[in-house]
mmCIF file as Biopython writes it, N, C-alpha, C and O atoms, coordinates in Angstrom:
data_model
#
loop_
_atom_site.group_PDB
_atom_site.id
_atom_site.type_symbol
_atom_site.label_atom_id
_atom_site.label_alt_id
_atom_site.label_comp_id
_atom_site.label_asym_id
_atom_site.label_entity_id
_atom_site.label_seq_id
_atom_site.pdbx_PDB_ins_code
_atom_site.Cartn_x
_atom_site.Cartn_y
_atom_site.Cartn_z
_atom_site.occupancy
_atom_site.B_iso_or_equiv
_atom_site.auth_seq_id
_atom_site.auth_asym_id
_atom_site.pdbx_PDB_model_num
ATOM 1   N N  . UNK A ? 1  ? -46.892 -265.474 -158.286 1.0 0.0 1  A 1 
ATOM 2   C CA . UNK A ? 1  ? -47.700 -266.123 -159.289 1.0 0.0 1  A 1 
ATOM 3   C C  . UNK A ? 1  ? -48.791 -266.941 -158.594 1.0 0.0 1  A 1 
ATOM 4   O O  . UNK A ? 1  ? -48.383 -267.683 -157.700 1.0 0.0 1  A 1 
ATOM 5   N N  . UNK A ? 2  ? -49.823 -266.940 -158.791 1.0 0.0 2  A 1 
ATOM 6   C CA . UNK A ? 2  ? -51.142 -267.611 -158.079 1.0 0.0 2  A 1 
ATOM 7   C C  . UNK A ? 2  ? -51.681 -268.639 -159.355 1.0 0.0 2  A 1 
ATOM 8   O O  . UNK A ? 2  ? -51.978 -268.423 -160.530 1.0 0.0 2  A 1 
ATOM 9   N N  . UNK A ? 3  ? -51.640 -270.143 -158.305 1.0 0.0 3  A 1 
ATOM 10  C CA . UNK A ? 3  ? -51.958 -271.096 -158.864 1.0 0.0 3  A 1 
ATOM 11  C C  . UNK A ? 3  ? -53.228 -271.243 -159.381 1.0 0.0 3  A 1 
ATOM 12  O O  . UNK A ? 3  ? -54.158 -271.062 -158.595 1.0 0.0 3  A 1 
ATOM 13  N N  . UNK A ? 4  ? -53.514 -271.571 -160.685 1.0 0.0 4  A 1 
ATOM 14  C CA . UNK A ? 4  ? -55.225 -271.662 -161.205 1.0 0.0 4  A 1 
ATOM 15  C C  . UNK A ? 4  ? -55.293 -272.776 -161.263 1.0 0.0 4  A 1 
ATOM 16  O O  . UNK A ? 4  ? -54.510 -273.427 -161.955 1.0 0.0 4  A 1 
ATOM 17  N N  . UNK A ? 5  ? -56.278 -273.332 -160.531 1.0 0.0 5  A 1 
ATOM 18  C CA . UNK A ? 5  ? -56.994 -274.806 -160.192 1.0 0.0 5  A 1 
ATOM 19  C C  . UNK A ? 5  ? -58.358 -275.153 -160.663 1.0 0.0 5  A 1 
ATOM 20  O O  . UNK A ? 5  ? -59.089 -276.091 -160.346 1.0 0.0 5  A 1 
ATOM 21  N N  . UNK A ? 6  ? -58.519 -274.214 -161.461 1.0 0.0 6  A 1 
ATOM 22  C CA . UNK A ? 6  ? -59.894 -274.102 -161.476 1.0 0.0 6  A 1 
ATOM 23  C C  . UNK A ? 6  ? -60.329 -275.206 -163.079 1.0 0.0 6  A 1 
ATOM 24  O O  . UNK A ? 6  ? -61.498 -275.267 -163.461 1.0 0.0 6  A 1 
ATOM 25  N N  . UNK A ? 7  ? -59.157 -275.993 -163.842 1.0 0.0 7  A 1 
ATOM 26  C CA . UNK A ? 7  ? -59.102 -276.995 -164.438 1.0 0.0 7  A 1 
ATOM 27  C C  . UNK A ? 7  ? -58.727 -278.468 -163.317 1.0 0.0 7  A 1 
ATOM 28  O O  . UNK A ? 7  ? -58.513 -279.607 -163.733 1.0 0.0 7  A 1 
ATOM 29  N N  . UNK A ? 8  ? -58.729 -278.270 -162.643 1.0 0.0 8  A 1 
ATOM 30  C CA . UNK A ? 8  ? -58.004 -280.069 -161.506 1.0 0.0 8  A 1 
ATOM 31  C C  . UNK A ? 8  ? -59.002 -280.106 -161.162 1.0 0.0 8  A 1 
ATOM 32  O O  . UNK A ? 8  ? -59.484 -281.026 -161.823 1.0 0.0 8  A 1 
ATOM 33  N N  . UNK A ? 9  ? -60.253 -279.478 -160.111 1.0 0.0 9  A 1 
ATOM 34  C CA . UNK A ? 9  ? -61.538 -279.887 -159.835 1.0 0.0 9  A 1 
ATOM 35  C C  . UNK A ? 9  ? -62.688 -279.787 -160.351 1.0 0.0 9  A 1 
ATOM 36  O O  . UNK A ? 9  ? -62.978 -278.647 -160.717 1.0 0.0 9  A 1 
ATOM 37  N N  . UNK A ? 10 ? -63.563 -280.697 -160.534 1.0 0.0 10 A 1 
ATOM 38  C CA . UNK A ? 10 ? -65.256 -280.324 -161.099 1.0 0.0 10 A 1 
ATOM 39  C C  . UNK A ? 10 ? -65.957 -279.986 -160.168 1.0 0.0 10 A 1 
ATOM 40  O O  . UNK A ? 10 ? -66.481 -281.024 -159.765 1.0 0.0 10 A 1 
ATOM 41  N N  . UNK A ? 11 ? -66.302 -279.126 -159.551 1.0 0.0 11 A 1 
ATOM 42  C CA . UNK A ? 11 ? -66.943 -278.850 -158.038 1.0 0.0 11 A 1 
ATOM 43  C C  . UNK A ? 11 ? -68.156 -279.053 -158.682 1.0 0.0 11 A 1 
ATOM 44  O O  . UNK A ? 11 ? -68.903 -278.996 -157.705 1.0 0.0 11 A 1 
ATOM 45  N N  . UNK A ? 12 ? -69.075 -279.303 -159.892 1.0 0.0 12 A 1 
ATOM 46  C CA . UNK A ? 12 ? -70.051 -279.687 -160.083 1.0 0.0 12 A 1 
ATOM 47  C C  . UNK A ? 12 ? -70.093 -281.401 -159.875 1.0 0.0 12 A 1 
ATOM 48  O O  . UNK A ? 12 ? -71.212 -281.863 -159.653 1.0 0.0 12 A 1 
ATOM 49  N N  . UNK A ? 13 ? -69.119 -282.218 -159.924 1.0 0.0 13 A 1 
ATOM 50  C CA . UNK A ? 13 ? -69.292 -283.393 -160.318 1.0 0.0 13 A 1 
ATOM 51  C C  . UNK A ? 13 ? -68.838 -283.524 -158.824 1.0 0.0 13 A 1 
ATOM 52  O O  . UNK A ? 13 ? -69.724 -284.202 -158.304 1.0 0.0 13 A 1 
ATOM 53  N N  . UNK A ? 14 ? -67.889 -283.211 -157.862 1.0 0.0 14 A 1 
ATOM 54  C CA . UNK A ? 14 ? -67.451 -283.353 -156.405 1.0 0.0 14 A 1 
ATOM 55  C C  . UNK A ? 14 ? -69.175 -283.160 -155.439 1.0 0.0 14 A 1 
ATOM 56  O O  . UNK A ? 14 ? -69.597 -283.953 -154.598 1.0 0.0 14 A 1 
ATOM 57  N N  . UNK A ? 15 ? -69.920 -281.779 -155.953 1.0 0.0 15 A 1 
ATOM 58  C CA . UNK A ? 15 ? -71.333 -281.686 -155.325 1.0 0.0 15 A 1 
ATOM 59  C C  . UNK A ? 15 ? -72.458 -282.764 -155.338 1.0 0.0 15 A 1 
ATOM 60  O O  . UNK A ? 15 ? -73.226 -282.921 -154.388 1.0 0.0 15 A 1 
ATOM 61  N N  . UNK A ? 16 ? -72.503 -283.600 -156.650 1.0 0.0 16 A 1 
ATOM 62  C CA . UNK A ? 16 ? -73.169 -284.724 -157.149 1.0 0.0 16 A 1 
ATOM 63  C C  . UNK A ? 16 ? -72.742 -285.490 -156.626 1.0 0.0 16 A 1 
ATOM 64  O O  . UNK A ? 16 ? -73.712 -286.241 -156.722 1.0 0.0 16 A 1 
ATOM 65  N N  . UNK A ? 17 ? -71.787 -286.256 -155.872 1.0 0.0 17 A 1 
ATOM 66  C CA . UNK A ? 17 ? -70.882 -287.166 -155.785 1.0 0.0 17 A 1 
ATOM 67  C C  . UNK A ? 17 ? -71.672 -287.378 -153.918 1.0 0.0 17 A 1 
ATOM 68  O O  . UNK A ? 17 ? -72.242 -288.296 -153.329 1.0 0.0 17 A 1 
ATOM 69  N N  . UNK A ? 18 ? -71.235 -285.835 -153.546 1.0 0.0 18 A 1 
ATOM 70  C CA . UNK A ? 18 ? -71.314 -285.207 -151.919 1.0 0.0 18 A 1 
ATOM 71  C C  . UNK A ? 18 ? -73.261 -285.605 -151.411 1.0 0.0 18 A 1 
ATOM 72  O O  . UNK A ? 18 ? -73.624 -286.234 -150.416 1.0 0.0 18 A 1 
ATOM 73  N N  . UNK A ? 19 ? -74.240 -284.916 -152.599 1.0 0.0 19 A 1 
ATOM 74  C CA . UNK A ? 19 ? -75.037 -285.145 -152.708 1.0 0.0 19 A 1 
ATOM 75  C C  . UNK A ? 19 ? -76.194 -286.537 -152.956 1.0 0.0 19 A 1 
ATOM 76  O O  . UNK A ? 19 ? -77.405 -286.653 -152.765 1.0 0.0 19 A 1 
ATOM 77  N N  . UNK A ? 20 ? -75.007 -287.567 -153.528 1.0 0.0 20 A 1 
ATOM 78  C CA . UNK A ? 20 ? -76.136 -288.608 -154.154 1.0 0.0 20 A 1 
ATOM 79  C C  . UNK A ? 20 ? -76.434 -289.711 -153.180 1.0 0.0 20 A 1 
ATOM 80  O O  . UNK A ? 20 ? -75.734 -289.801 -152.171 1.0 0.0 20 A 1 
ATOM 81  N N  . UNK A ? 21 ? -77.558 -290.683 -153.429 1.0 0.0 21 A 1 
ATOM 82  C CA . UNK A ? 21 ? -77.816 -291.230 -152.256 1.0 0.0 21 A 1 
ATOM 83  C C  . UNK A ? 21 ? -76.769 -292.220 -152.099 1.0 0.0 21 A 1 
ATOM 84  O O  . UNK A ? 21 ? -76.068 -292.387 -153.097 1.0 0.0 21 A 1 
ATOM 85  N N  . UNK A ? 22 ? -76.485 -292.960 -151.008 1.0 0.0 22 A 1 
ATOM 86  C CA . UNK A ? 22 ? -75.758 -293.935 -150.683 1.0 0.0 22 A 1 
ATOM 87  C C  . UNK A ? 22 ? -76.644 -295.285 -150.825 1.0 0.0 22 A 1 
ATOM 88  O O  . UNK A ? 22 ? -77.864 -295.400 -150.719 1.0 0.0 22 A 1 
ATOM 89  N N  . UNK A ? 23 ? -75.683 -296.252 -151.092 1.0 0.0 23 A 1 
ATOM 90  C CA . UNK A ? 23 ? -76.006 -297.335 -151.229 1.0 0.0 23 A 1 
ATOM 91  C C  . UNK A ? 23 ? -75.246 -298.296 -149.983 1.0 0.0 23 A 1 
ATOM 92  O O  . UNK A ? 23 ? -74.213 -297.951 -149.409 1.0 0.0 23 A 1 
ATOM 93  N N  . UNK A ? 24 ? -75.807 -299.237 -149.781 1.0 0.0 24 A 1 
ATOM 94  C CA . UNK A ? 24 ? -75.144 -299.864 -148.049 1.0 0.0 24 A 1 
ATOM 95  C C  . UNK A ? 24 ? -74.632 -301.333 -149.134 1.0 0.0 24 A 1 
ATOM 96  O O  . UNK A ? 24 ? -75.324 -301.689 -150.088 1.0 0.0 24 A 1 
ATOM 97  N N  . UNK A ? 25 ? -73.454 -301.955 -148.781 1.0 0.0 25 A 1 
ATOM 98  C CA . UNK A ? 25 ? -72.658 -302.920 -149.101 1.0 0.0 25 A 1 
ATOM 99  C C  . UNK A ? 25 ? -73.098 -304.171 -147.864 1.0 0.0 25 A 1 
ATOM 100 O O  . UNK A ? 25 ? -73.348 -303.911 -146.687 1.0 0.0 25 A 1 
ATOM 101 N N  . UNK A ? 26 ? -73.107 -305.137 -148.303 1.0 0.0 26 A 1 
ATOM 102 C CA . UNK A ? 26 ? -73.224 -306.075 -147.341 1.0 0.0 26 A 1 
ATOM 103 C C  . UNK A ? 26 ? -71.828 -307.131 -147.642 1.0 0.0 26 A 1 
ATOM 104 O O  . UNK A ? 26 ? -71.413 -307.637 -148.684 1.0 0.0 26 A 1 
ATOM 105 N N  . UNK A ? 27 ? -71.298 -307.198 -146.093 1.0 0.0 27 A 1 
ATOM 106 C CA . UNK A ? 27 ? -70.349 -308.505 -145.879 1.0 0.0 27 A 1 
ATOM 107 C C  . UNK A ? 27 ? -70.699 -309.609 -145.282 1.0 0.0 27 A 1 
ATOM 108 O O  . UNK A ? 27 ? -70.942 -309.755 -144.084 1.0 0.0 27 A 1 
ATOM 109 N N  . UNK A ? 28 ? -70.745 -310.897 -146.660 1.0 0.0 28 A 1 
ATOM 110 C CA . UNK A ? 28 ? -70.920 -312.165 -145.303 1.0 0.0 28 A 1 
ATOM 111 C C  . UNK A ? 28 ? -69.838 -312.468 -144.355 1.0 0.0 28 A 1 
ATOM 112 O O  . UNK A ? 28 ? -68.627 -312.459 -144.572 1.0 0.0 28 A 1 
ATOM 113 N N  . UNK A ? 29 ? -70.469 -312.739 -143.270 1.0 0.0 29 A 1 
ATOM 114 C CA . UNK A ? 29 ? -69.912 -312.883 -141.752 1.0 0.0 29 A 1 
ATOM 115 C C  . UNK A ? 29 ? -69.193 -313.801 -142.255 1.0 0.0 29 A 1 
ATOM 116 O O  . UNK A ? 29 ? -67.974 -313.636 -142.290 1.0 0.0 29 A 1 
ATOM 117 N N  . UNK A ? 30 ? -69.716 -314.852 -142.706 1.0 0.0 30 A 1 
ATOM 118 C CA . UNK A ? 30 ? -69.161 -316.353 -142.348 1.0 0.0 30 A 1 
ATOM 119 C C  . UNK A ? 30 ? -67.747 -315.956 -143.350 1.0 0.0 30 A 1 
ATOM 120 O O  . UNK A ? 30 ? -66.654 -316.369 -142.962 1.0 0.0 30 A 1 
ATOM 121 N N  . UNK A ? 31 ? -67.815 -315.312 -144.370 1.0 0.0 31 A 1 
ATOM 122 C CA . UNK A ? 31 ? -66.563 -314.895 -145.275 1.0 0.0 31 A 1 
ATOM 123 C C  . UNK A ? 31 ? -65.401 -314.218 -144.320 1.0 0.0 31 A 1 
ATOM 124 O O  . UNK A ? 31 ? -64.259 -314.431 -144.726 1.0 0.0 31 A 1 
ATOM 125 N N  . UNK A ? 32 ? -65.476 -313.692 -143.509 1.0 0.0 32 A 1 
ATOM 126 C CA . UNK A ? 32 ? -64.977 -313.070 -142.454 1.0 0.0 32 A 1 
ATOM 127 C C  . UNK A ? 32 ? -64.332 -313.913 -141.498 1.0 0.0 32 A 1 
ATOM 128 O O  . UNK A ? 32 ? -63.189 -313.690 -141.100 1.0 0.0 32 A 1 
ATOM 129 N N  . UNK A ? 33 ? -65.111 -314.983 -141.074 1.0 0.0 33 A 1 
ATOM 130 C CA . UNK A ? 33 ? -64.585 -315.212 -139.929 1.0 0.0 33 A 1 
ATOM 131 C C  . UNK A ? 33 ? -63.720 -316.598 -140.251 1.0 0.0 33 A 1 
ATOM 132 O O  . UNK A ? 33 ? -62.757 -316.960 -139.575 1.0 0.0 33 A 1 
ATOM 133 N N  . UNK A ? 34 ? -64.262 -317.329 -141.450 1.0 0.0 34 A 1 
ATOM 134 C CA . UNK A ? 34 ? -63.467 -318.606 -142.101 1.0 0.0 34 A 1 
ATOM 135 C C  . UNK A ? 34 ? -61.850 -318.097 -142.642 1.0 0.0 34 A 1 
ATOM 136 O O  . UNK A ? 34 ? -61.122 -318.919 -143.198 1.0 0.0 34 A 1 
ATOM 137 N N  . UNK A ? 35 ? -61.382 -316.619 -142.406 1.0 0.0 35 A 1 
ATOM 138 C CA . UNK A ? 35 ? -60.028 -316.139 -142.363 1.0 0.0 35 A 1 
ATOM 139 C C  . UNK A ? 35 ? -59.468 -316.707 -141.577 1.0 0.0 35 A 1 
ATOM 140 O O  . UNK A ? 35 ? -59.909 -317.092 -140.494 1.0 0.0 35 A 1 
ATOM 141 N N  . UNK A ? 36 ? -58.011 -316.892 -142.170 1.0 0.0 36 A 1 
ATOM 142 C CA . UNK A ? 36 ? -56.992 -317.405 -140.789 1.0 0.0 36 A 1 
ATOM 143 C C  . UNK A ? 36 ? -55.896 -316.311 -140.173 1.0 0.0 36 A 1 
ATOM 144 O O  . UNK A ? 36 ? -55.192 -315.639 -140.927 1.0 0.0 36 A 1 
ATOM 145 N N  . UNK A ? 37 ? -55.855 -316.248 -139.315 1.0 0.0 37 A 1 
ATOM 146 C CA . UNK A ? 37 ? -55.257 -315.107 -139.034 1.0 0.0 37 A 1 
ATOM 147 C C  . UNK A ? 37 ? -54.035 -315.254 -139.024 1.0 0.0 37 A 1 
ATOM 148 O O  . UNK A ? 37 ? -53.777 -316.231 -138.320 1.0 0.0 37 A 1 
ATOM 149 N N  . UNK A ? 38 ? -52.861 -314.661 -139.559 1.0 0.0 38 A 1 
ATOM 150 C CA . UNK A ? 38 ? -51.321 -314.441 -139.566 1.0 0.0 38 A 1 
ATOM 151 C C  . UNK A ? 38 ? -50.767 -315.959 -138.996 1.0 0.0 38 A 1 
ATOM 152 O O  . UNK A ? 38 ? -50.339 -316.983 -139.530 1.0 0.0 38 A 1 
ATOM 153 N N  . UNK A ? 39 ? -51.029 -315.494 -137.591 1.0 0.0 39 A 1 
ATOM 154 C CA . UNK A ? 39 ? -50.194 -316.131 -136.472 1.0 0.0 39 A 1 
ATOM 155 C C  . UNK A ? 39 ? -50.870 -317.334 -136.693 1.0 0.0 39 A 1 
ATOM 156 O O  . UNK A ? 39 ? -49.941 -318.140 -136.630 1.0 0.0 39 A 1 
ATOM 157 N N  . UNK A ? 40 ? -51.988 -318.044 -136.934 1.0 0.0 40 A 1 
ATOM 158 C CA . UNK A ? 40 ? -52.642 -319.344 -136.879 1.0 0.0 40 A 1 
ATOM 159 C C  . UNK A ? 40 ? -51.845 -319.963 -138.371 1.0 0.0 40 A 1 
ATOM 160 O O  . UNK A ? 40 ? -51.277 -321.051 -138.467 1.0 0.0 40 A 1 
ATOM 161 N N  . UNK A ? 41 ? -51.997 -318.946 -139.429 1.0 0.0 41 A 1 
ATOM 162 C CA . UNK A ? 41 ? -50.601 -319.210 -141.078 1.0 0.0 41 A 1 
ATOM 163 C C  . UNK A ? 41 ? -49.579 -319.771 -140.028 1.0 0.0 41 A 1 
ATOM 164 O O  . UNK A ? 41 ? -49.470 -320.996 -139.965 1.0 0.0 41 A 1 
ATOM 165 N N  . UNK A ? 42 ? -48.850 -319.016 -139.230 1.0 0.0 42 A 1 
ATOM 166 C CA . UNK A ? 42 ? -47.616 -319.026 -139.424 1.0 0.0 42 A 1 
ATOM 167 C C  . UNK A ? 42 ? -47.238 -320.252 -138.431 1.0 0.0 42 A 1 
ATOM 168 O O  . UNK A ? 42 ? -46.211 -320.877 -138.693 1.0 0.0 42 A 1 
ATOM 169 N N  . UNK A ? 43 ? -48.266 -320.752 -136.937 1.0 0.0 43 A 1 
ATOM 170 C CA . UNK A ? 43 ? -47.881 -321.296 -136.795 1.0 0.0 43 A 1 
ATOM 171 C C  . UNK A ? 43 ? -48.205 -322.801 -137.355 1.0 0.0 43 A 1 
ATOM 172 O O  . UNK A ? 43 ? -47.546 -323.706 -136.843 1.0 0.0 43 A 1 
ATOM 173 N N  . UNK A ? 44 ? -49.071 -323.112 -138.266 1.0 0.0 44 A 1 
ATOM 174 C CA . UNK A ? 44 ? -49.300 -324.104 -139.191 1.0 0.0 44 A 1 
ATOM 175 C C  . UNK A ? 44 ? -47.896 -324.637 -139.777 1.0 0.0 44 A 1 
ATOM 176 O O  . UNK A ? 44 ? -47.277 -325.691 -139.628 1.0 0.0 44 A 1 
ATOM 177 N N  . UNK A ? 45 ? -47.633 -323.308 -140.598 1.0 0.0 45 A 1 
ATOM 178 C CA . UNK A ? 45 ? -46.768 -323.367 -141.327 1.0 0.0 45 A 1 
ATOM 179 C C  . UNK A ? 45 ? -44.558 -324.207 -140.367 1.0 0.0 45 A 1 
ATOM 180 O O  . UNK A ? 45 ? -43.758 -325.080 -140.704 1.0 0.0 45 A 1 
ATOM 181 N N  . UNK A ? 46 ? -44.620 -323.471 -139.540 1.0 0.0 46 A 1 
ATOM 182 C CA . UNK A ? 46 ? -43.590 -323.741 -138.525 1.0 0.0 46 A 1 
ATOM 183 C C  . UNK A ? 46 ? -43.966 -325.305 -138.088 1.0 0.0 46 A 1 
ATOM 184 O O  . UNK A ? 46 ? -42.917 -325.949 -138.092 1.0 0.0 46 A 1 
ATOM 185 N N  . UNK A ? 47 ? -44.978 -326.046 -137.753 1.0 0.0 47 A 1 
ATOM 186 C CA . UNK A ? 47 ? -45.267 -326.652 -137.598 1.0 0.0 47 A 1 
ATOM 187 C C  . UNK A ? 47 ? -44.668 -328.191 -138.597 1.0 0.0 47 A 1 
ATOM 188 O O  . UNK A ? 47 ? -43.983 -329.185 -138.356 1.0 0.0 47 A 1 
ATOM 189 N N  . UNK A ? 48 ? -45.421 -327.613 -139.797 1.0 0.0 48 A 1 
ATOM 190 C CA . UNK A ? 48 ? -44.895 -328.586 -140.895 1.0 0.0 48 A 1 
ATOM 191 C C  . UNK A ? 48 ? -43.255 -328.690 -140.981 1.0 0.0 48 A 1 
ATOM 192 O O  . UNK A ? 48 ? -42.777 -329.820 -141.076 1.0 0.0 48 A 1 
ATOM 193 N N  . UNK A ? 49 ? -42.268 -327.411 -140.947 1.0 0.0 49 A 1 
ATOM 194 C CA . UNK A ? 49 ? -41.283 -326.936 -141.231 1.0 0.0 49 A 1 
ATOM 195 C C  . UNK A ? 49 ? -40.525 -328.063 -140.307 1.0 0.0 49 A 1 
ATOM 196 O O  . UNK A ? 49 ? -39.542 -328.674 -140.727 1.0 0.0 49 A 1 
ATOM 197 N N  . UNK A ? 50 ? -40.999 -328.238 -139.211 1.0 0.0 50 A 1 
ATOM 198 C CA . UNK A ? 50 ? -40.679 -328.552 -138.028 1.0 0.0 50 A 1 
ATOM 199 C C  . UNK A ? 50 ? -40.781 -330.628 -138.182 1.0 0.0 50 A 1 
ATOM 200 O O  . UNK A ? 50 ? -39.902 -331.392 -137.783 1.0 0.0 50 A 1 
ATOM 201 N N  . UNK A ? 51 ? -41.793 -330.944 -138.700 1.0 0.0 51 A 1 
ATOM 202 C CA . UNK A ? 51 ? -42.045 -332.081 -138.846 1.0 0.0 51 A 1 
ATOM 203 C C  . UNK A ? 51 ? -41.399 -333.077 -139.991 1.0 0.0 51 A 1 
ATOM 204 O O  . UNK A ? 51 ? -41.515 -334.301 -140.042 1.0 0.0 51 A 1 
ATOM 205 N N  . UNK A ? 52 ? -40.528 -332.020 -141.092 1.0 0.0 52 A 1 
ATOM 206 C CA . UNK A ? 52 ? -40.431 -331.985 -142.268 1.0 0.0 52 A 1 
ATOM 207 C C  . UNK A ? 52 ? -38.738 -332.145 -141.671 1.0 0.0 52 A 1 
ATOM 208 O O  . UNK A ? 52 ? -38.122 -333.125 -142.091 1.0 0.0 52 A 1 
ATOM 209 N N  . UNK A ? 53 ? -38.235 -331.481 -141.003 1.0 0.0 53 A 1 
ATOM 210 C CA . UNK A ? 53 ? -37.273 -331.477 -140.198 1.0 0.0 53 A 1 
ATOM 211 C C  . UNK A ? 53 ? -36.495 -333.097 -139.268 1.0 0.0 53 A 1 
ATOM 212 O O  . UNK A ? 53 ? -35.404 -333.660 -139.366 1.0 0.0 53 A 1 
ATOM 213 N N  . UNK A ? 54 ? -37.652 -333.333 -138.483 1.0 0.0 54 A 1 
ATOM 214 C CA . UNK A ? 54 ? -37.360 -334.308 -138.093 1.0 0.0 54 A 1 
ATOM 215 C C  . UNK A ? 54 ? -37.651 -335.881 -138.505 1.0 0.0 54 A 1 
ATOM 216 O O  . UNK A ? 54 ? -37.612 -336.901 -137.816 1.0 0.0 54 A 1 
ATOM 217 N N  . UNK A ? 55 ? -37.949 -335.681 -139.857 1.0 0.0 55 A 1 
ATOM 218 C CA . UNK A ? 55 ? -37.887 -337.173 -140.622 1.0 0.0 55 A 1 
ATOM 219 C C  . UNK A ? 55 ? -36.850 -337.433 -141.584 1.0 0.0 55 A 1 
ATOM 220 O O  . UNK A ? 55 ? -36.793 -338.523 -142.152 1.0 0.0 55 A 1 
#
């Protein structure tokens, strides 16, 4: 039995898609880099845990 696919794709709307112009996204830096990274969370966090501990 041979699968008909020919309802799952629009190869007209996939060609338009393949074809249309691109548009460029911009990221602010500063949004980027004011992240904290994991390990700077975690050792914040251990920190308090730690201080919270000894009072």
């Amino acid at each position: 039995m041979k699968y008909d696919c020919t309802n799952e794709f629009d190869l007209a709307l996939i060609y338009k898609k393949l074809t249309a112009q691109s548009t460029t996204q911009m990221v602010k830096a500063c949004n980027f880099f004011e992240q904290e990274d994991m390990l700077t969370k975690f050792q914040k966090k251990m920190a308090r845990a730690l201080a919270i501990a000894k009072q």
